[in-house]
C-alpha positions in Angstrom: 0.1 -71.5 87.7 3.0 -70.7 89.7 2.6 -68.5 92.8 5.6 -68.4 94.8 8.7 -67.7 92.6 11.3 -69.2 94.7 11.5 -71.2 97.8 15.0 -70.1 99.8 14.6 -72.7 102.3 14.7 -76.2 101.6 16.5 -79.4 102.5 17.4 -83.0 101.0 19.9 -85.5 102.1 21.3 -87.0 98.9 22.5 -90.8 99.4 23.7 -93.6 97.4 26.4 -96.4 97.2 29.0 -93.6 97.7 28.2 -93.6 101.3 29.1 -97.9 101.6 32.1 -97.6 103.5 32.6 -94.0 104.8 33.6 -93.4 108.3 31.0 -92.5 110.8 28.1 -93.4 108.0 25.6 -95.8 108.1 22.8 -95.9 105.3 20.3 -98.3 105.5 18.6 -98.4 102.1 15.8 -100.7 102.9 14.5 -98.8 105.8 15.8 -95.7 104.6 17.7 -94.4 107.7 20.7 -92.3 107.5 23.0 -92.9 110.7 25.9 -89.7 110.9 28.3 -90.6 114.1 25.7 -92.3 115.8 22.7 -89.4 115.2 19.9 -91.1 113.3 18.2 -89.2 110.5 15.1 -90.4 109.6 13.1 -88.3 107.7 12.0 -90.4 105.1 11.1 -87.4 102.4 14.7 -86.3 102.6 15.8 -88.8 100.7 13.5 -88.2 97.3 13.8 -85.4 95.4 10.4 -86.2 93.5 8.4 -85.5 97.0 10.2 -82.1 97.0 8.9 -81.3 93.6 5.5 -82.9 94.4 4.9 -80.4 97.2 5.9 -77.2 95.3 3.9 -78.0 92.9 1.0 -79.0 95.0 1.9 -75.2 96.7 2.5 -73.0 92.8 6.0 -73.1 93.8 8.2 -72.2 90.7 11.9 -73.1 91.9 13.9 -74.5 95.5 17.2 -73.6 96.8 18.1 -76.9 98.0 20.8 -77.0 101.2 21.9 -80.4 103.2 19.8 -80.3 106.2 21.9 -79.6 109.9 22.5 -83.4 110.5 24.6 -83.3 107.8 27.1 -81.2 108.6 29.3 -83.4 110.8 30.4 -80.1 112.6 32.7 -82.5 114.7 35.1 -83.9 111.9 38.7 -84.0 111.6 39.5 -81.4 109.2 40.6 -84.4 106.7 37.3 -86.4 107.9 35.4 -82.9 107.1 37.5 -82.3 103.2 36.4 -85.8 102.3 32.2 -85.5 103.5 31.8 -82.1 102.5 33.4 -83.4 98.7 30.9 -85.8 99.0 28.4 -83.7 100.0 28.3 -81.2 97.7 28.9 -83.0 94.9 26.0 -85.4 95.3 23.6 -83.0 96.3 24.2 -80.9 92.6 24.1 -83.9 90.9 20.5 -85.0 92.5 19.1 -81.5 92.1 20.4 -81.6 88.3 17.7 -84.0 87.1 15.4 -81.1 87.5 17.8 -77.8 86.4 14.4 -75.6 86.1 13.2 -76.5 89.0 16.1 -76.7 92.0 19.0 -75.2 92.4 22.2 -76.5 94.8 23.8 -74.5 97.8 27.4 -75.2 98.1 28.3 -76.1 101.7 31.8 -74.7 103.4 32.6 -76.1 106.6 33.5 -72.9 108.8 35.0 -74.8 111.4 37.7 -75.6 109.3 38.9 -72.4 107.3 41.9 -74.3 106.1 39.4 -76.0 103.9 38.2 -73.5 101.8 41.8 -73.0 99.0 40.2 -76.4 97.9 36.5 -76.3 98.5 36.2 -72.7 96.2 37.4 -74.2 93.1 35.3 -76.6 93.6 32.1 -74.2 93.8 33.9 -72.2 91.3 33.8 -75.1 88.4 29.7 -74.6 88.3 26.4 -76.5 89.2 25.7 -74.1 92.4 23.5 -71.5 93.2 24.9 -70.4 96.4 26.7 -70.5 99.7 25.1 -72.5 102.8 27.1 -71.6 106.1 26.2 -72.8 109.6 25.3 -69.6 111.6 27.1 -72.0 115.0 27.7 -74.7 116.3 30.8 -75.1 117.2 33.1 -73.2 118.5 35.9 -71.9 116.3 32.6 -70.5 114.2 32.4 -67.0 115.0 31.5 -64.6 112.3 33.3 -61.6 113.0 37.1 -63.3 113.5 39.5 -61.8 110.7 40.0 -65.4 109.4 37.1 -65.4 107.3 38.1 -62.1 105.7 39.3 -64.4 102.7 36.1 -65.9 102.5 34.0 -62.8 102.8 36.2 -61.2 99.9 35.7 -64.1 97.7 32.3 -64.3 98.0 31.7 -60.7 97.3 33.5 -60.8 93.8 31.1 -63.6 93.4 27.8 -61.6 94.2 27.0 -64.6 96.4 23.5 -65.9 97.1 24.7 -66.9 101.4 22.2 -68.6 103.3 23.4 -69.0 107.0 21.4 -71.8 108.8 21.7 -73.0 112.6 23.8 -75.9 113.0 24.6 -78.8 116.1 23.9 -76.9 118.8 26.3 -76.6 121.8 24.5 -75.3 124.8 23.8 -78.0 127.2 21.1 -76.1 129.2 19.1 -77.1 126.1 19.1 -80.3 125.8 15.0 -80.5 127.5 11.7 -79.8 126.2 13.6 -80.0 122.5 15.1 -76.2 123.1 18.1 -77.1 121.3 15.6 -76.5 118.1 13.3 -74.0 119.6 15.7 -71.9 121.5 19.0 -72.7 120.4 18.6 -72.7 116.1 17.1 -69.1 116.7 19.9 -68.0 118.8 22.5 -69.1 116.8 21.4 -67.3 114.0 21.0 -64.1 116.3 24.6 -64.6 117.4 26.1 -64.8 114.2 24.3 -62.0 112.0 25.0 -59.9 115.3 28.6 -60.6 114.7 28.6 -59.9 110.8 26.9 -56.4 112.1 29.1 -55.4 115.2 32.2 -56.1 112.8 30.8 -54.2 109.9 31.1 -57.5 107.3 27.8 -56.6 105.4 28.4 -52.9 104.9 32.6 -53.8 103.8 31.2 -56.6 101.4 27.7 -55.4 100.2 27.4 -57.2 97.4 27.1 -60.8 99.5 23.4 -61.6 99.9 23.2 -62.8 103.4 20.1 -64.5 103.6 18.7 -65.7 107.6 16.9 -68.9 108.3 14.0 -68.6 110.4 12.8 -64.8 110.1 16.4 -64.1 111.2 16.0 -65.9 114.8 16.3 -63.8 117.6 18.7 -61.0 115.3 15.3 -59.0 114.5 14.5 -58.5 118.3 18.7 -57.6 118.9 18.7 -54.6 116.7 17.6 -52.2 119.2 19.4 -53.2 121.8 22.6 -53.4 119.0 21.9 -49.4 117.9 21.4 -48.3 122.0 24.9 -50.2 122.1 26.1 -48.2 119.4 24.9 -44.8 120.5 26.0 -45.2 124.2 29.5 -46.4 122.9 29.8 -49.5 125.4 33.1 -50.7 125.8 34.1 -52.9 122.5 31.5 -51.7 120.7 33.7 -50.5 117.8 31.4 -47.5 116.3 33.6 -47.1 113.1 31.4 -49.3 111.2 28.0 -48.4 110.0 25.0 -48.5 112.4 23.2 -51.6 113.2 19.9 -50.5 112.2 21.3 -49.6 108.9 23.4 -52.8 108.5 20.4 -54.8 109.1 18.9 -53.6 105.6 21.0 -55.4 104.0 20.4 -59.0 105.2 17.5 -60.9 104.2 15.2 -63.4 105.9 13.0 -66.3 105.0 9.7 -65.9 106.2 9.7 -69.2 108.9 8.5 -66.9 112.0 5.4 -68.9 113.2 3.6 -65.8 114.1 2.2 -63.3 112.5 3.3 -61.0 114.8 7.0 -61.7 114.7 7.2 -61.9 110.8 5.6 -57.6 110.9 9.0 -57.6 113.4 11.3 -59.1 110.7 9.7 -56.9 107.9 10.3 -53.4 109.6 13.5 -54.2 110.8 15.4 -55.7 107.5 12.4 -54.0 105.1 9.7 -56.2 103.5 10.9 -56.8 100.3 13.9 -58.3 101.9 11.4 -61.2 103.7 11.9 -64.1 101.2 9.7 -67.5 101.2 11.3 -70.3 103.0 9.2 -74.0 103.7 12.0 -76.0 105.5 10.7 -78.5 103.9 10.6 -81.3 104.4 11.0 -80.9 108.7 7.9 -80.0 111.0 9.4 -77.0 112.2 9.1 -75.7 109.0 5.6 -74.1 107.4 2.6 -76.0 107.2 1.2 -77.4 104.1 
């Protein structure tokens, strides 16, 4: 019997004689290792969808949102080089999830460095076989959530009622390239960064019905709220206090449950409301939950 209804928060890289002959890709088959632009992904389980459904049934897990995993998102592409991965991308990734329609369902990646992208990735999304939006919360530089060029994209995923999950992508502090804080620190920051933005230039509370959803209990965004409303109240400069409130904008987001303490995961409830804390594995990496 199923005890978990849906799983927000999981990854697969899907791969296949498409990839012979793409720039910058390099897939090994026999030793099954991925090579993007010189990064080497080789997480064996990402690469077969029958693990995935092994472990949520092992774990009473009903269904998985299933999003390309950071690696893949090649935030350093051409805008041409980006049109034709992302294609790729996306397409594969529905059609490996479709063997098993009850049991995953396929987010949609858009490329946010490249806005000019999206007039001919949304038909694409719009033709079916998706179940929602993954963004990178970062990453690179252009990507920053409260610029007026994505007013398009926000508008067109409100008339769509869209299912958003925002996710940490490369990360592009050097400071934190030790002790593996590019994942420890920087994913959690990232994500702070850009729901902070969504907040500070009202985006939720102008398009509620997108259903921004936050990897990793949210990151650092569920210990910036205070700090955002004291902003608010004091009026600092640019704080533009037009918009509604931060701790009432935060209500609207929800978070997967990846906190890895009991203590921070209480934090992420009271600030964006319990039943707004979703169940998220990250499966299949080790910063993810535990079996």
């Amino acid at each position: 019997m199923s005890t978990i209804a849906l799983d927000v928060h999981t990854h697969l890289a899907p791969v296949g004689p498409a990839l012979v002959g793409m720039p910058g890709v390099e897939w090994d088959a026999h030793k099954e290792l991925l090579a993007l632009d010189g990064h080497k992904v080789g997480i064996k389980d990402l690469f077969h969808v029958e693990r995935l459904i092994a472990r949520m049934d092992r774990h009473g897990v009903a269904r998985s949102l299933v999003s390309i995993p950071p690696p893949l998102y090649r935030q350093g592409l051409t805008a041409e080089a980006s049109l034709a991965w992302v294609q790729y991308a996306n397409r594969a990734l529905r059609d490996l999830v479709a063997s098993n329609p009850s049991r995953l369902g396929a987010l949609f990646h858009l490329p946010l460095e490249h806005p000019s992208l999206f007039v001919t990735l949304m038909p694409l999304y719009d033709a079916g076989g998706y179940e929602g939006i993954s963004l990178a919360a970062g990453g690179h530089p252009d990507i920053v959530f409260s610029d007026p060029k994505f007013d398009s994209l926000w508008q067109w995923l409100d008339a769509k009622e869209a299912f958003v999950f925002l996710h940490p992508g490369t990360c592009a502090d050097p400071r934190l390239a030790q002790f593996y804080l590019e994942n420890l620190v920087g994913n959690p920051v990232e994500t702070g960064v850009a729901a902070a933005h969504l907040i500070m230039a009202g985006v939720p509370s102008r398009y509620p019905r997108i259903r921004f959803t936050l990897a990793h209990a949210g990151g650092i965004f569920t210990a910036l709220i205070g700090r955002l409303e004291r902003g608010f109240e004091t009026t600092r400069p640019g704080v533009y206090t037009a918009v509604e409130r931060p701790l009432q904008a935060a209500r609207r987001f929800h978070v997967d449950n990846i906190a890895h303490h009991d203590g921070l995961l209480e934090l992420a409830g009271k600030m964006v409301g319990e039943e707004h804390v979703l169940y998220g594995s990250d499966w299949p990496f080790p910063m993810g939950l535990p079996d």
